[in-house]
Structure formats: structure tokens, C-alpha cells
C-alpha positions as a LaTeX table, in Angstrom:
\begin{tabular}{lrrr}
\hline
Residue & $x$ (\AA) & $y$ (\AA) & $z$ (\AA) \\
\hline
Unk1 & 115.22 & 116.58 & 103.20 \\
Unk2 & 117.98 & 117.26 & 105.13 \\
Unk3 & 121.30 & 115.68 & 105.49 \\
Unk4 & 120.74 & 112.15 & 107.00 \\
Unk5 & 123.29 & 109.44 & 107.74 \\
Unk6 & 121.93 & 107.39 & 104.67 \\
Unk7 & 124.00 & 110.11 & 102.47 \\
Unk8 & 127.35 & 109.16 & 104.31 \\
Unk9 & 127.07 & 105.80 & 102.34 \\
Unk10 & 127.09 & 104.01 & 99.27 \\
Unk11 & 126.82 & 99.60 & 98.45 \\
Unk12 & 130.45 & 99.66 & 96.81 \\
Unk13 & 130.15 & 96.60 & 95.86 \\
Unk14 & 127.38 & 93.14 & 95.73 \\
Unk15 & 128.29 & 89.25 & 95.00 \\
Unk16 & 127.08 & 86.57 & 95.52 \\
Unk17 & 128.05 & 82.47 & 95.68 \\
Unk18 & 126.41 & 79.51 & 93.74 \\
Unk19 & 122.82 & 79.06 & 94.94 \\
Unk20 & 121.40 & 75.69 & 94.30 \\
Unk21 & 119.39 & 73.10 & 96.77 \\
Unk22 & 122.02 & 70.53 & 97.98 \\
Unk23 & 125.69 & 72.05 & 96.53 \\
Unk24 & 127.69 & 69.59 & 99.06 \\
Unk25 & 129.63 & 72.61 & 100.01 \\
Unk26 & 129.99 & 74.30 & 103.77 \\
Unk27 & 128.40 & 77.67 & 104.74 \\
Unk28 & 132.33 & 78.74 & 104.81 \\
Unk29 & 132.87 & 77.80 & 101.59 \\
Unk30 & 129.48 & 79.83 & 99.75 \\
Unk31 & 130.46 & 82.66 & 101.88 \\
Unk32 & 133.88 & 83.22 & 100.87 \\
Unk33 & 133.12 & 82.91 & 97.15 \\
Unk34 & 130.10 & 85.56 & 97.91 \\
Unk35 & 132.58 & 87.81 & 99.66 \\
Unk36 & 135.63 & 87.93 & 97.52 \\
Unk37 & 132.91 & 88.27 & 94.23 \\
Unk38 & 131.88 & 91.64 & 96.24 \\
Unk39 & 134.84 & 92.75 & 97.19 \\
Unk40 & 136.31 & 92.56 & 93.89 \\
Unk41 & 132.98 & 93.92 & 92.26 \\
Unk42 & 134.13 & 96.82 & 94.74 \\
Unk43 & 136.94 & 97.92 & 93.01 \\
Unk44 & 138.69 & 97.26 & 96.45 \\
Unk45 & 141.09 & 94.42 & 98.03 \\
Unk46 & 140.89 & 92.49 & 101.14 \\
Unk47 & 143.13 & 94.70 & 102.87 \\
Unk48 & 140.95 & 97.81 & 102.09 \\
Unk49 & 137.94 & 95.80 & 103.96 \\
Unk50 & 138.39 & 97.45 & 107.65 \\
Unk51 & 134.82 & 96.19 & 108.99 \\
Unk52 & 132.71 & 92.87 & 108.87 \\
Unk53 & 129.38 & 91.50 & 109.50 \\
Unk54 & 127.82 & 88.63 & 109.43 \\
Unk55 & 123.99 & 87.87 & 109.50 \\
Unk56 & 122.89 & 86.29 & 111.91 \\
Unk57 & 126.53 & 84.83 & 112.33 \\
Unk58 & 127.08 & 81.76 & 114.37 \\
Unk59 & 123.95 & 81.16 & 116.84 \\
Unk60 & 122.46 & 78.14 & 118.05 \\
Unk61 & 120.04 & 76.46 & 114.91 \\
Unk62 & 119.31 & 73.67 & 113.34 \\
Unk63 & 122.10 & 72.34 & 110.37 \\
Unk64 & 122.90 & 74.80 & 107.65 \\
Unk65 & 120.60 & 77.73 & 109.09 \\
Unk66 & 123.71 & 80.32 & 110.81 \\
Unk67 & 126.39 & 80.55 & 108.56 \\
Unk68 & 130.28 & 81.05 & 109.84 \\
Unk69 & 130.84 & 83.90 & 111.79 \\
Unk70 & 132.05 & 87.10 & 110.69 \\
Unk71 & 135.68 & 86.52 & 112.32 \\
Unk72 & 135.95 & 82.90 & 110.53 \\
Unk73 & 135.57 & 84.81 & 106.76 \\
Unk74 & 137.54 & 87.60 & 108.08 \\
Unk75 & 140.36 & 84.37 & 108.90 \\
Unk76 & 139.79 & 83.56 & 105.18 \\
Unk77 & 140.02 & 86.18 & 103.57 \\
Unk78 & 142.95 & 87.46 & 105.13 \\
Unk79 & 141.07 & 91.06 & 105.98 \\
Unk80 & 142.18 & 93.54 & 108.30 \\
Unk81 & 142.89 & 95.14 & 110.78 \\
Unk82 & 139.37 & 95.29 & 111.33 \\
Unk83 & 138.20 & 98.20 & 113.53 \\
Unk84 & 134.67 & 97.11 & 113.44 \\
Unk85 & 133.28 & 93.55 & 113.59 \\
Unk86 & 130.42 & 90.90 & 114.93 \\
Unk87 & 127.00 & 89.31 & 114.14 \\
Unk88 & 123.51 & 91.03 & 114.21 \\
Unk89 & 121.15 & 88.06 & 115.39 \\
Unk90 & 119.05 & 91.00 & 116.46 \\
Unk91 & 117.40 & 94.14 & 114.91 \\
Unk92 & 114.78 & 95.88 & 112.51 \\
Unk93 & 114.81 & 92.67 & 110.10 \\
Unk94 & 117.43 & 90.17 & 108.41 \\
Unk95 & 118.82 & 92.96 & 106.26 \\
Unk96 & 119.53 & 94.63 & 110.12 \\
Unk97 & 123.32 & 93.67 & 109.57 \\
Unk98 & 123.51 & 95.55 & 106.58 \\
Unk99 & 121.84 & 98.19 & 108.19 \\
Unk100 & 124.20 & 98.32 & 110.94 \\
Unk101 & 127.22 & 98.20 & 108.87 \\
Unk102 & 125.62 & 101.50 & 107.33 \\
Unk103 & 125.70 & 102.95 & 111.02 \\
Unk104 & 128.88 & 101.82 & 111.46 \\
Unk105 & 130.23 & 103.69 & 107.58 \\
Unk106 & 128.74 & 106.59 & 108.93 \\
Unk107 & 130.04 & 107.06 & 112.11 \\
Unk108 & 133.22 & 106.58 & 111.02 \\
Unk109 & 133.96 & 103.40 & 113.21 \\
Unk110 & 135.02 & 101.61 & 109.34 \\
Unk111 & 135.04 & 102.93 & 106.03 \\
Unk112 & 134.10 & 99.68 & 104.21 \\
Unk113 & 132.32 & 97.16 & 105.78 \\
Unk114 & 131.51 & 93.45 & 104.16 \\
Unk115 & 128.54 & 92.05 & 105.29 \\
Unk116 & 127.30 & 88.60 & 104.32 \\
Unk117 & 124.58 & 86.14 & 104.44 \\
Unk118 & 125.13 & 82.70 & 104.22 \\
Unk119 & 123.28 & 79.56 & 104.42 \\
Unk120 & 123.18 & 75.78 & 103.47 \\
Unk121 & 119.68 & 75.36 & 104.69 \\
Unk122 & 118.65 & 72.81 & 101.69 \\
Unk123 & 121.47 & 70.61 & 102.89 \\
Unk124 & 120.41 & 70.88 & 106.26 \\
Unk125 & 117.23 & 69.84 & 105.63 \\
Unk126 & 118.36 & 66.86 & 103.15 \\
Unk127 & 119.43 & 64.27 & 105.76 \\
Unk128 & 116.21 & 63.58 & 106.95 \\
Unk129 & 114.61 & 66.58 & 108.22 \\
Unk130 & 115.24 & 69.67 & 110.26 \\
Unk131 & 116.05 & 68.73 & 114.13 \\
Unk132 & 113.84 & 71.90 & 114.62 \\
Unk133 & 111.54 & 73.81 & 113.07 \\
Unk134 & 112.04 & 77.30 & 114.70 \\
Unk135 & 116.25 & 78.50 & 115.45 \\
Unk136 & 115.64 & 79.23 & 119.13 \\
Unk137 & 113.98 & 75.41 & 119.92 \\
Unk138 & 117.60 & 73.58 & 119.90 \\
Unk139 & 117.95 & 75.64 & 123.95 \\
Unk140 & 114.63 & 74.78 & 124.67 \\
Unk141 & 111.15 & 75.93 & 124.49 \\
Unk142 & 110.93 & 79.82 & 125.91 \\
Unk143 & 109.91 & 83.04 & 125.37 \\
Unk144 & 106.59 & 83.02 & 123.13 \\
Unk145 & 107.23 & 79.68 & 121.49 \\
Unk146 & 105.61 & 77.71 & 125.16 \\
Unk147 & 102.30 & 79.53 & 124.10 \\
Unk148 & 102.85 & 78.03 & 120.44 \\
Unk149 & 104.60 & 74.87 & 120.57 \\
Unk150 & 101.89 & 73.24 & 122.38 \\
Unk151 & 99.00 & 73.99 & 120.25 \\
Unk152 & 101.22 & 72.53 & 117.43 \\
Unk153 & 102.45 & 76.24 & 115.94 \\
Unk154 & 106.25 & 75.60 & 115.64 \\
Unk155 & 107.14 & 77.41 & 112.53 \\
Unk156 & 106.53 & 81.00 & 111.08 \\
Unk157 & 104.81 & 78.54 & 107.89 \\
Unk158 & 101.94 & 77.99 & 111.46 \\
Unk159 & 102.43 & 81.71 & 112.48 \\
Unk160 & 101.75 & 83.79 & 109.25 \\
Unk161 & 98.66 & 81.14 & 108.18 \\
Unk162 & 96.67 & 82.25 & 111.17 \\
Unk163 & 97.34 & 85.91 & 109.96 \\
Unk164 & 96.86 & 84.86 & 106.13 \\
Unk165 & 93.29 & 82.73 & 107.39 \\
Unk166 & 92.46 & 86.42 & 109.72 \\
Unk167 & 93.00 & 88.28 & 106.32 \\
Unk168 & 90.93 & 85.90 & 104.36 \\
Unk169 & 87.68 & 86.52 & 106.49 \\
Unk170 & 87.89 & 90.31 & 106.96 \\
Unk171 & 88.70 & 90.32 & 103.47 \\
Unk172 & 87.74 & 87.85 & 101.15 \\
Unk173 & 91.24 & 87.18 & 99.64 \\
Unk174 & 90.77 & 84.37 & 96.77 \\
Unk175 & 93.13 & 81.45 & 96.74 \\
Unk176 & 93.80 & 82.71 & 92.93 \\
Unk177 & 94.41 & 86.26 & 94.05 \\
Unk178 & 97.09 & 84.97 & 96.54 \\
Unk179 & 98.71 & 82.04 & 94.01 \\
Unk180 & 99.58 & 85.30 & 91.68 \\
Unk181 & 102.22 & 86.01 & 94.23 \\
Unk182 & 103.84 & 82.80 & 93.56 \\
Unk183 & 102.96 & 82.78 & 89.52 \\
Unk184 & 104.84 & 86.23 & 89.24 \\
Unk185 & 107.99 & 85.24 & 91.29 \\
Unk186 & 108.22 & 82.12 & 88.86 \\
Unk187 & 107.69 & 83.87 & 85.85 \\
Unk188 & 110.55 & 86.30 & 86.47 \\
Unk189 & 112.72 & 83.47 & 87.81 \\
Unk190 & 112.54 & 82.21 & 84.55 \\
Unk191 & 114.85 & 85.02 & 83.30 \\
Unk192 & 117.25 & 84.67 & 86.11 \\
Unk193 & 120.32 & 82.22 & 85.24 \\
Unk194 & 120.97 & 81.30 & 89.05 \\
Unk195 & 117.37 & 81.24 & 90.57 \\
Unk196 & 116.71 & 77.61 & 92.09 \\
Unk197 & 113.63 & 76.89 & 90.25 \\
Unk198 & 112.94 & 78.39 & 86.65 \\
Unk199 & 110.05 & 76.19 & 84.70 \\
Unk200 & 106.93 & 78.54 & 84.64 \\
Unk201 & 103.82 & 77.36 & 86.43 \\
Unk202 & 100.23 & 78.50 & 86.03 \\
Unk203 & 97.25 & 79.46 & 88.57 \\
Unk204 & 96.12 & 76.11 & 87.77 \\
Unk205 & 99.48 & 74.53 & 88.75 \\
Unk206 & 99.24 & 76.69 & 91.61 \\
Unk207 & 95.79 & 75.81 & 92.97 \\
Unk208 & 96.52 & 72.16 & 92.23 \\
Unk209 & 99.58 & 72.17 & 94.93 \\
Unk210 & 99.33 & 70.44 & 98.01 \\
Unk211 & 97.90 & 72.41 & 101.21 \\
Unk212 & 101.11 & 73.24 & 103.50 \\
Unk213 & 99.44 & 75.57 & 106.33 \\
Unk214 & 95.91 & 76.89 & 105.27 \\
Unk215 & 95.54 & 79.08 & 103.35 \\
Unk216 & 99.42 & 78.49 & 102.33 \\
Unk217 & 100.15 & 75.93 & 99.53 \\
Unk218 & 103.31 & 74.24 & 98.73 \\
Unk219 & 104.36 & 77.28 & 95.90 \\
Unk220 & 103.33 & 79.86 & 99.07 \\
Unk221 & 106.39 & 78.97 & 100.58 \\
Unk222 & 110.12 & 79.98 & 100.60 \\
Unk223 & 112.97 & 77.83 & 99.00 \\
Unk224 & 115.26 & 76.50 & 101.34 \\
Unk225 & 118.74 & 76.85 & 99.35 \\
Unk226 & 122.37 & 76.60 & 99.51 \\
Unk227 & 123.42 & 80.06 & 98.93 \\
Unk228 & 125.54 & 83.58 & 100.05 \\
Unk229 & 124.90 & 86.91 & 99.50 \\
Unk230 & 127.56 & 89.59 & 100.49 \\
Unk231 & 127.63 & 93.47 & 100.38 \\
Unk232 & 130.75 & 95.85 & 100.91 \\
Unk233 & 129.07 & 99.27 & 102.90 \\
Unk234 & 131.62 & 102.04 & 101.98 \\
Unk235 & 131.77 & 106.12 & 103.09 \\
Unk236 & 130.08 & 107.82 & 100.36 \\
Unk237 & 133.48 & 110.29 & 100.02 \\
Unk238 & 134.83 & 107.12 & 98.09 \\
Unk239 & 132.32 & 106.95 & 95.98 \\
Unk240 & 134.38 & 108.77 & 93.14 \\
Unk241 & 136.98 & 106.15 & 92.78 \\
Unk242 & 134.16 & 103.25 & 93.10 \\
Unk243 & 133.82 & 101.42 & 89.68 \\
Unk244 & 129.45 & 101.05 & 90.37 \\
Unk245 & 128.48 & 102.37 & 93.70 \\
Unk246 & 124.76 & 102.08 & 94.82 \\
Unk247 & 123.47 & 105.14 & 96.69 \\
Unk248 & 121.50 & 104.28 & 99.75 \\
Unk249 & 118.35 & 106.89 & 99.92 \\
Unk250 & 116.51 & 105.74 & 103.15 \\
Unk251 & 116.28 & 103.01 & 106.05 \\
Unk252 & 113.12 & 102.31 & 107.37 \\
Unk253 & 113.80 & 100.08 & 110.89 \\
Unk254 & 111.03 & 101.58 & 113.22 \\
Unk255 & 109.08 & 99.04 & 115.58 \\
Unk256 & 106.01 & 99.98 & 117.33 \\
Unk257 & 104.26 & 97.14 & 118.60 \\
Unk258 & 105.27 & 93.83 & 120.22 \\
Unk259 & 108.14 & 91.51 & 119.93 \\
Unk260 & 106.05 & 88.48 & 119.07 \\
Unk261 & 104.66 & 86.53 & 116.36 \\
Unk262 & 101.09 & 85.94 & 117.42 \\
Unk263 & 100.48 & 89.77 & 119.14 \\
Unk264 & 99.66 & 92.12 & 116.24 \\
Unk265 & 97.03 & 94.60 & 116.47 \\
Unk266 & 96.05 & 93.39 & 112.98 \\
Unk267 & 96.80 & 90.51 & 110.27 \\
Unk268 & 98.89 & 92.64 & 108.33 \\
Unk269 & 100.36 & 95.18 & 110.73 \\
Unk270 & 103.51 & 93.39 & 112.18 \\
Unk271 & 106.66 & 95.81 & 112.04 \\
Unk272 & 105.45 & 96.42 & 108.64 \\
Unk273 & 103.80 & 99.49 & 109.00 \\
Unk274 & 106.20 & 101.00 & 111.51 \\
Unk275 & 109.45 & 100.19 & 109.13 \\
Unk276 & 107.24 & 101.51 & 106.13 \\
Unk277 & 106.36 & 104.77 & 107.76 \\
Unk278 & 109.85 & 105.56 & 108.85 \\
Unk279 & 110.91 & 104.92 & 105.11 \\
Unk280 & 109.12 & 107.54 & 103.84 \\
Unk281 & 109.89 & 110.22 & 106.70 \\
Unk282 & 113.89 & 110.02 & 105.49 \\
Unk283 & 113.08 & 110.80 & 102.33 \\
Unk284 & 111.59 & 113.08 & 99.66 \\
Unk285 & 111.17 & 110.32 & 97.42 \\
Unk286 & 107.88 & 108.54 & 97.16 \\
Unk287 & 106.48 & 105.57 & 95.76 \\
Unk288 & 106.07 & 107.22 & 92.27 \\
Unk289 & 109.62 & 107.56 & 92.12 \\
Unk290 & 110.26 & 104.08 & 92.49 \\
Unk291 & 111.13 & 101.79 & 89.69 \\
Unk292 & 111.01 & 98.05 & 90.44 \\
Unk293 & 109.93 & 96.33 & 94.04 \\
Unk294 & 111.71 & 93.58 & 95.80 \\
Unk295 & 109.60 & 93.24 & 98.68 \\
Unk296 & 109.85 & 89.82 & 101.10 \\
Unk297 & 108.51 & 86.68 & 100.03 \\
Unk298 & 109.15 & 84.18 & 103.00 \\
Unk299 & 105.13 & 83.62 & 102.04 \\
Unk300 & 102.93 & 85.10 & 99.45 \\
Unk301 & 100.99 & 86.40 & 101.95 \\
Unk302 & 103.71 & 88.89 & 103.47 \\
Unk303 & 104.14 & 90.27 & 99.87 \\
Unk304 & 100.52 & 91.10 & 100.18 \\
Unk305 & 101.08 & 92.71 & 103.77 \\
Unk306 & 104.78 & 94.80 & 102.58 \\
Unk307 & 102.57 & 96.08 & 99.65 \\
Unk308 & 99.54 & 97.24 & 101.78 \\
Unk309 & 102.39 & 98.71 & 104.51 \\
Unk310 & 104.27 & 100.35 & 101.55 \\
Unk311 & 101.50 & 102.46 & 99.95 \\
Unk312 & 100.88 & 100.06 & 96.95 \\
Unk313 & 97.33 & 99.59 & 97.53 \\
Unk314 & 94.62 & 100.07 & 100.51 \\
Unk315 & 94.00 & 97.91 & 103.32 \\
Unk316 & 92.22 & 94.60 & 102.51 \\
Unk317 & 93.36 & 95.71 & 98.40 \\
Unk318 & 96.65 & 93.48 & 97.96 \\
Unk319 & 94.96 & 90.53 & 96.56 \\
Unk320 & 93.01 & 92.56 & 94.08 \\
Unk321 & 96.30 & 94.62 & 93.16 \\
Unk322 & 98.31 & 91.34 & 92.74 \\
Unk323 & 95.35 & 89.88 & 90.21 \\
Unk324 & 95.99 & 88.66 & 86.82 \\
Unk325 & 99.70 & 90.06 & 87.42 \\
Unk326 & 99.15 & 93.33 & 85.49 \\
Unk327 & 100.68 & 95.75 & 88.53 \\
Unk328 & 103.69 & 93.39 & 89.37 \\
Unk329 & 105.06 & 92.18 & 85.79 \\
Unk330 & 107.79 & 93.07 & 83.94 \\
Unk331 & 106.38 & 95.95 & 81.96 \\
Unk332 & 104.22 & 97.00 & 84.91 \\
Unk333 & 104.58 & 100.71 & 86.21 \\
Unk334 & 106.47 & 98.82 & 89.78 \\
Unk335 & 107.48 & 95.63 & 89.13 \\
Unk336 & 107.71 & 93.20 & 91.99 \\
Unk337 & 110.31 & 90.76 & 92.81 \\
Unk338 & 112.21 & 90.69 & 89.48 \\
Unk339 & 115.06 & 87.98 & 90.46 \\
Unk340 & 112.53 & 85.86 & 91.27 \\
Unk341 & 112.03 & 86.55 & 94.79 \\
Unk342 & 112.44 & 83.66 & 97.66 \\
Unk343 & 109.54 & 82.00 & 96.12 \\
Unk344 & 111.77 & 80.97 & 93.23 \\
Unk345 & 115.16 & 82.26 & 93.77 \\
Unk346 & 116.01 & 80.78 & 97.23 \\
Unk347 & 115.78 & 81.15 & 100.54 \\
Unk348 & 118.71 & 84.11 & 101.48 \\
Unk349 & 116.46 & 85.80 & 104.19 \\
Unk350 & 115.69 & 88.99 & 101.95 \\
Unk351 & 119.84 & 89.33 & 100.89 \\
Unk352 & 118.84 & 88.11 & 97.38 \\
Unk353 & 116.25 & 91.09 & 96.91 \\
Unk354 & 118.57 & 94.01 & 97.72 \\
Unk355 & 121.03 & 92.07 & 95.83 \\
Unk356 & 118.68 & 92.10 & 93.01 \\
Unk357 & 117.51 & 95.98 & 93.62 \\
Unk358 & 121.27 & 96.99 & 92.81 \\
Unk359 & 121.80 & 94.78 & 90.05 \\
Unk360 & 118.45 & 96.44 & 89.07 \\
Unk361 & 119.60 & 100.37 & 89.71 \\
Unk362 & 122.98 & 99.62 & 88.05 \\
Unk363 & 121.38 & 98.30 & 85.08 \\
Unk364 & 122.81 & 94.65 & 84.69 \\
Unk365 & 119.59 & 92.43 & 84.96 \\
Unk366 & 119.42 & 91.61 & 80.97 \\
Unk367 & 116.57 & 90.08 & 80.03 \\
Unk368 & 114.71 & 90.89 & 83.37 \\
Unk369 & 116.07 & 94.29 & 83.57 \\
Unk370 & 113.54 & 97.15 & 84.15 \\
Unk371 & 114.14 & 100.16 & 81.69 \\
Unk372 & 116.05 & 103.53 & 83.15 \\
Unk373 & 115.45 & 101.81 & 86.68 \\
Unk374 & 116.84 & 104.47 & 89.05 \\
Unk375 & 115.09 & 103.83 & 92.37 \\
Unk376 & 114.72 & 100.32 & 93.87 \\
Unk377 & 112.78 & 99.65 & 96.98 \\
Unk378 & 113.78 & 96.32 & 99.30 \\
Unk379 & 111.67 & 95.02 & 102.57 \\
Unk380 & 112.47 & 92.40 & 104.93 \\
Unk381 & 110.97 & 90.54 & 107.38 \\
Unk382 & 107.84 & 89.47 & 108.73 \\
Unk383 & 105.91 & 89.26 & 112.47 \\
Unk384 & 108.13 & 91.07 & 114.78 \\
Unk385 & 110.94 & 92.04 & 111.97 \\
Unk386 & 110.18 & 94.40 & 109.34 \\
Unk387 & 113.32 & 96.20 & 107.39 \\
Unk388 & 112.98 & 98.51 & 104.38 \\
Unk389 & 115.54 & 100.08 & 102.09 \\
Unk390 & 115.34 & 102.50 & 99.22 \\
Unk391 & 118.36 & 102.49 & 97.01 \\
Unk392 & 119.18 & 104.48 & 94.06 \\
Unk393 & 121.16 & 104.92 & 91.06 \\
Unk394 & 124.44 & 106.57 & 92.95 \\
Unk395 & 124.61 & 110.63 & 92.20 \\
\hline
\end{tabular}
């Protein structure tokens, strides 16, 4: 392979906040304790930090869903000068502000860039209820939410069941087949200290759950949580006098089909495929060399999609492949979503499982940890957004 701007950059550093359901503290507050944890896991100070961004930064959204923006924790954490700053409300996925901040690294517009996710979303939705059910709603009903609204679709929870009920008929996925998805994620949160929920449940547990969105049940579905993730991006020429870089192999951000949530060409295309396949062009590596699998979890069913987009199995195969756990333990030859995933964790919008991938590559999981892991692959996103990263042990 040849030289690619992945190789100008290494994740110098990964922290994160508390992450609970209702903490009582301000999207501020979680980010600044997720920030100065990376920055000092960094081996660097505030005044080294010469970039910022923040995901997806102050936008309109219902309580707790934005975060502060990137100039607010720059305010607090006395950084600068900053030659490179902003929000990325926009882009291959939710890990697209990381991915720009790697742009950014290797460009030379910064040399270490924090980038952070933060979200009281569980609070937000603690009052009472969500004032909306989709970000965009609070300006009004436009783009393709007018086709969707009024047929009562207002959430991706609507949006991915009519893909997860088209997958069910062409394919015959099992309600037991998808619930080991959610079994897997729980079991593995159990040997996380900070994941939201940690009691193990059962398939039985899992089919006895309450309908949400057929063919989605209750343990289908993301935690909303209180919660921050940050990352500092540095040039890879630093790496020496890093105390536990993370070397980033390959971004996969390609999009081929349409900007919407209801306009795929199939129930498990999406951006998907086109993020997948422009993985594996930047890099020599494949999926044999990978160790462990943190693939995005907003639903069971998109697990089943990334792992179908990623190689894992064959079209129509991902409910079979999930089965009985045996491919996606602890133990297994790949296995998947080892922190816990969103499923368990909490809801970070896919931070949480490249925050877990390093952890993972750098060998500090404990119990949970995956033997000799060297190579850790991360997707994000789902519909329209689809995100993939391949990180490794650094060289």
C-alpha cells in the first residue's frame, strides 16, 4: 500500500467522563472531564492542544442531544492558540469529526487536535419526554422527514424497522437470531466497570421484552446516557515521545447512494457498503488480520447490516453468524462489541466503540481484554451515515 494520509497520524491520547443515565451534570461539565482525561492520557498539556472539534457541536436539538461547542471547551480548558477549530454536524458518520481532525493532522493545519463527543441525552429525556424525536424537527418539518412524519415515522427506531421487517422477509431472520445482538453486548457489559447496564439477560429475557418498532424490542435499542468521549489526533512524527499512541491504518467514508433514510437500494445497503469498500482499498490489511470488532449498535439490526457490509458473513447470513454467540464472544476468532456496545454501554453515537478499540489495541481492557489484540476495527452510522476505522497497535 502506498503512503496514505492515515500514516501522518496517530490517537495520542482517549478519555472519557462518567457515563450514567441521569448524572445531574451539564454537557460542559462531562466534556471537560472527558477532555482533560485525554489530554493527559496524551502525555501532552492544554497548551500543546493547537486544534479542536466537537461532534456535532452546538446545533438545534432537543435537551441534552448537541453538546457545547468546540470553542466553549476550548474557553475551559484554557487551549490555544488554536489554528484549527469548529463542529462537524455533517459527514461520512458520527465518528466524521474525528475523521476530520485526522485531515486536519495531516495537512498540517494542527498537530494535535481534541475532538469530543458529548451528550446528556438521558437527562434530556427525564423531564417528561423528548420535545422531538428526530434533531432537525425543533426548525420544522423539511427535507425527507414531510414524507415520514406524516405516516407516523419520526425516529430512526421507525426508519431502520421498515429495513429490519424488509430483511426479515427476504431472509427469514429469527427474532432469536436478532436478540443475540443484544445478549452479546450485555454479556460483555458485564465486564465493563462504567457500562450503564451490567446484569446479564438471556434470549428468553430478550424475547419476553416489550415490542418497540417491529421487529425491534425494547433490548434492540440504544441507551440514551449521560456521557463524553474525547480523542487527541496528533502528527504521527510525535509519536516517539507519546506515552501509548494508537496508529490509525484506514478510513473508510465513501457514500454512493442517497442522502436519505427511506431510499436504499436494499435493507442493508445504506452507506454501509460504500464506507466498507473504501476501508479495505486503503489498506493491505484484511479482515483476518483483525482482532476484536466494535461495529455500531444504535439497533441490533445495523450490527447485522455493518457485519454483512464488512465481509463477516454473506448477504442475508448475519443472523445465522450472530447465533448462539459463538462468532462474536469473548474467545471468538473476532469478537464484537467488547465494551458493551450502545446496547449496554450508552448511547455516545459510536465514540464509545473506537474508544473501546484503543483501549483494546493498547491492551488495557482486563477482564474483557482480547489476547495480543493488535488490529481493531470501528463502524459508525446507519441510513445515510456510514463511517469505518481500522486502528492498530502503533509501529
Amino acid at each position: 500500500m502506498t503512503a496514505k494520509y492515515e500514516d501522518r497520524v496517530v490517537i495520542s491520547g482517549v478519555g472519557r467522563s462518567d457515563i450514567g443515565r441521569r448524572l445531574g451534570r451539564s454537557e460542559l461539565d462531562l466534556a471537560v472531564q472527558a477532555s482533560r482525561d485525554a489530554i493527559r492520557d496524551s502525555g501532552l498539556s492544554p497548551a500543546d492542544i493547537d486544534g479542536i472539534i466537537a461532534w456535532p457541536g452546538e446545533t438545534p436539538a432537543p435537551s441534552g442531544f448537541t453538546g457545547p461547542a468546540a470553542l466553549r471547551v476550548s474557553d475551559a480548558l484554557a487551549l490555544g492558540p488554536l489554528t484549527y477549530h469548529g463542529a462537524w454536524t455533517e459527514g461520512a458518520s458520527q465518528l466524521a469529526g474525528l475523521m476530520a481532525a485526522c485531515h486536519a493532522v495531516a495537512s498540517g493545519a494542527a498537530r494535535h487536535v481534541l475532538v469530543f463527543r458529548s451528550t446528556c441525552e438521558a437527562s434530556g429525556q427525564g423531564g417528561g419526554g423528548r420535545s422531538s424525536a428526530h434533531p432537525v424537527d425543533t426548525g420544522g418539518i423539511t427535507g425527507h422527514l414531510q414524507w415520514l412524519r406524516p405516516f407516523g415515522a419520526v425516529s430512526a427506531a421507525h426508519w431502520m424497522a421498515l429495513m429490519g421487517t424488509r430483511y426479515v422477509h427476504d431472509y427469514g431472520l429469527r427474532p432469536e437470531q436478532l436478540g443475540w445482538v443484544a445478549v452479546n453486548a450485555r454479556a460483555h457489559a458485564g465486564l465493563t466497570p462504567y457500562a450503564v447496564y451490567r446484569d446479564p439477560i438471556t434470549i428468553d429475557d430478550y424475547l419476553a421484552s416489550r415490542i418497540i418498532t417491529s421487529p425491534f424490542r425494547l433490548y434492540d435499542c440504544d441507551v440514551p446516557a449521560d456521557a463524553a468521549i474525547a480523542f487527541v489526533i496528533s502528527a504521527a512524527e510525535t509519536a516517539p515521545d507519546l506515552p501509548n499512541p494508537v496508529g490509525v491504518e484506514a478510513i473508510g467514508a465513501a457514500f454512493d447512494g442517497r442522502p436519505y433514510w427511506d431510499q436504499f437500494r436494499h435493507s442493508t445497503d445504506m452507506a454501509a457498503h460504500a464506507a466498507a469498500r473504501h476501508l479495505w482499498s486503503r489498506t493491505d490489511l484484511t479482515l483476518d488480520d483483525v482482532d476484536v470488532a466494535n461495529l455500531y449498535d444504535g439497533f441490533s439490526f445495523i450490527t447485522l447490516c455493518w457485519l454483512e457490509a464488512l465481509g463477516f458473513c454473506g448477504p442475508g447470513e448475519a443472523g445465522s453468524y450472530v447465533e448462539g454467540r459463538h462468532n462474536i464472544r469473548l474467545g471468538a476468532k473476532i469478537p464484537l462489541n467488547t465494551g458493551g456496545g450502545q446496547l449496554s454501554g450508552g448511547r455516545v453515537h459510536a465514540h464509545s466503540l473506537l474508544y473501546e478499540s484503543c483501549l483494546q489495541v493498547r491492551g488495557e481492557c482486563a477482564e474483557r481484554q482480547v489476547p495480543g489484540a493488535e488490529v481493531a476495527l470501528t463502524s459508525a452510522g446507519a441510513g445515510p451515515l456510514g463511517g469505518t476505522l481500522l486502528v492498530t497497535k502503533a509501529r
